[in-house]
C-alpha positions in Angstrom: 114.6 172.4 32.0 115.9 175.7 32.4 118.3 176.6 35.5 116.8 178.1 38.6 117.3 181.3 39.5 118.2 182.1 43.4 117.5 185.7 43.8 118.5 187.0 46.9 116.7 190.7 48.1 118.7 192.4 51.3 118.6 195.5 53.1 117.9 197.1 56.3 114.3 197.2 58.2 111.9 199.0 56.3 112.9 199.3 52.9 110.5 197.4 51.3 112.5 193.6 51.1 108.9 192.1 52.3 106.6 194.3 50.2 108.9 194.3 47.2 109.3 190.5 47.1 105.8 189.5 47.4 105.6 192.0 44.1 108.1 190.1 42.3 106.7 186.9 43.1 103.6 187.6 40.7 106.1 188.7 38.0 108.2 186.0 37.9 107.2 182.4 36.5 107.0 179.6 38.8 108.0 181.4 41.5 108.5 180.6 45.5 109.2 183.5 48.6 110.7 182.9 51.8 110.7 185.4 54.1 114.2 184.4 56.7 112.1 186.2 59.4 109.1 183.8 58.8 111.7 181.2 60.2 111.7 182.6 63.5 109.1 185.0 64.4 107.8 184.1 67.8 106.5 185.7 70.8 108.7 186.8 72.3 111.1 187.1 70.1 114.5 185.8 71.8 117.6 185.9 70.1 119.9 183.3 71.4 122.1 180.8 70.1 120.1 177.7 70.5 117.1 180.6 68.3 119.9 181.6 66.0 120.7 177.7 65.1 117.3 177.1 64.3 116.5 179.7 62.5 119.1 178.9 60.5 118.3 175.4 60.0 114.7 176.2 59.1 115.9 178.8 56.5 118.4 175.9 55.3 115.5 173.3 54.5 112.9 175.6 53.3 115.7 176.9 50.7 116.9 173.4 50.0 113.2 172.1 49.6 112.3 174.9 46.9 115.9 174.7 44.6 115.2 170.5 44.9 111.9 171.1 43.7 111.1 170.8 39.7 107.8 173.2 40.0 109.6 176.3 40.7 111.9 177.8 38.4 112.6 180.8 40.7 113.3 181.1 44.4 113.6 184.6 45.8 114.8 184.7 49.8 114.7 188.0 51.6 116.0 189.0 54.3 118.4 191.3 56.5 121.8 190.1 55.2 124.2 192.8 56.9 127.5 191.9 54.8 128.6 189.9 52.2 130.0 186.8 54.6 126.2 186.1 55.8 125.3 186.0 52.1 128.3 183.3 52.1 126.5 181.5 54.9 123.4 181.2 53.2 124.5 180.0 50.2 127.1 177.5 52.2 123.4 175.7 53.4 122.7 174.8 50.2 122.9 171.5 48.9 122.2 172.5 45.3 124.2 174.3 43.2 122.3 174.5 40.1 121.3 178.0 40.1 122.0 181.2 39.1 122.4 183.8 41.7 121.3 187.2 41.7 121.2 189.4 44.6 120.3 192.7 45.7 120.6 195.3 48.3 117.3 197.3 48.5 118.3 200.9 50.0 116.7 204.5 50.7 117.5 208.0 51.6 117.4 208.5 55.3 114.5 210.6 55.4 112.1 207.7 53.7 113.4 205.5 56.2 112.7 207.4 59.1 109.2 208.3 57.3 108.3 204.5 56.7 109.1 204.0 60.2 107.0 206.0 61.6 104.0 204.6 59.3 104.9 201.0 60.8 105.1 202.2 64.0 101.6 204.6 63.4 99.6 200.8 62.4 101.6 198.8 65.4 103.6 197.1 63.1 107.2 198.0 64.8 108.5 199.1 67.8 109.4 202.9 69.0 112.9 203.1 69.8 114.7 201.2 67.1 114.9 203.5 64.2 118.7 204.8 65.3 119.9 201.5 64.7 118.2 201.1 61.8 119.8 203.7 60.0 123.6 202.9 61.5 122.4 199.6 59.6 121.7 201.3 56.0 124.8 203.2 56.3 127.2 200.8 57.3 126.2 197.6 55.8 124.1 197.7 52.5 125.7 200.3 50.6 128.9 198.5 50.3 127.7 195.0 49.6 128.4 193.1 46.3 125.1 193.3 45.0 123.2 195.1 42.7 121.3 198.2 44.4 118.2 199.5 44.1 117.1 203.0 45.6 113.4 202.7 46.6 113.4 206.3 48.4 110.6 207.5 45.7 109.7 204.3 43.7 106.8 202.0 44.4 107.5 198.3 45.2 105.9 197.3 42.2 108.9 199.5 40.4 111.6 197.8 42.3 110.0 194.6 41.5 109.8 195.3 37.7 113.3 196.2 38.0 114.3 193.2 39.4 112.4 191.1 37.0 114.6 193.2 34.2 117.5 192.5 35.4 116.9 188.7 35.8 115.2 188.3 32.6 
């Protein structure tokens, strides 16, 4: 049996980690997504300790579940992962270490942020009021990450996937 691979997809709100990685999941053989906002969404959304801690537990059983098991071959897990330490945390959850770990920071130019923004916001898919953070986020975090980046200011998702698939396989 071949090793798994773990491919971790960061980046700020709106740069296409979601879109991107349910993309690559077609591409990819045997393939599982996780989504670390799935693990928490509620209504409303309150972000305590106690939510934090189980949040994190939920992302650190799902992630366990999927490397223990044998059907899937590749496990992709997106979400906002600010610096490298919280990709350190994630990967300190596991249990198995018998994968090989790719990871990348999806980024954009400010102006197809602040575009893709105001299409989410346009459908009711985000809140108004948010977008300054947001962009303190892509310049002070993402850029300067460990990982492999990929500019999605003018490609589709479906490019960033298919780059993503090239660099894994």
């Amino acid at each position: 049996m071949r090793m798994k691979n773990l491919i971790l997809i960061t980046g700020t709100s709106c740069v296409g980690k979601t879109t991107t990685s349910t993309k690559l999941v077609k591409l990819l053989p045997n393939c599982v997504f996780l989504d670390g906002d799935w693990c928490w969404y509620a209504d409303p959304w309150t972000v305590t300790d106690e939510t934090k801690r189980m949040a994190e537990k939920n992302m650190s059983f799902l992630l366990n579940s999927f490397l223990d098991c044998s059907v899937y071959e590749n496990v992709i897990f997106s979400w906002i992962l600010r610096n490298d330490s919280m990709i350190d945390m994630v990967l300190s959850w596991l249990k198995n270490k018998d994968y090989k770990l790719h990871k990348f920071s999806l980024i954009c130019s400010e102006n197809a942020l602040k575009s893709r923004y105001q299409n989410d916001i346009d459908n009711n898919l985000r809140e108004s009021g948010k977008l300054e953070a947001i962009l303190q986020g892509l310049h002070n975090h993402f850029v300067e990450m460990d990982t492999i980046k990929i500019d999605t200011s003018d490609i589709t998702p479906e490019q960033a996937a298919n780059i993503i698939y090239d660099h894994i396989y």
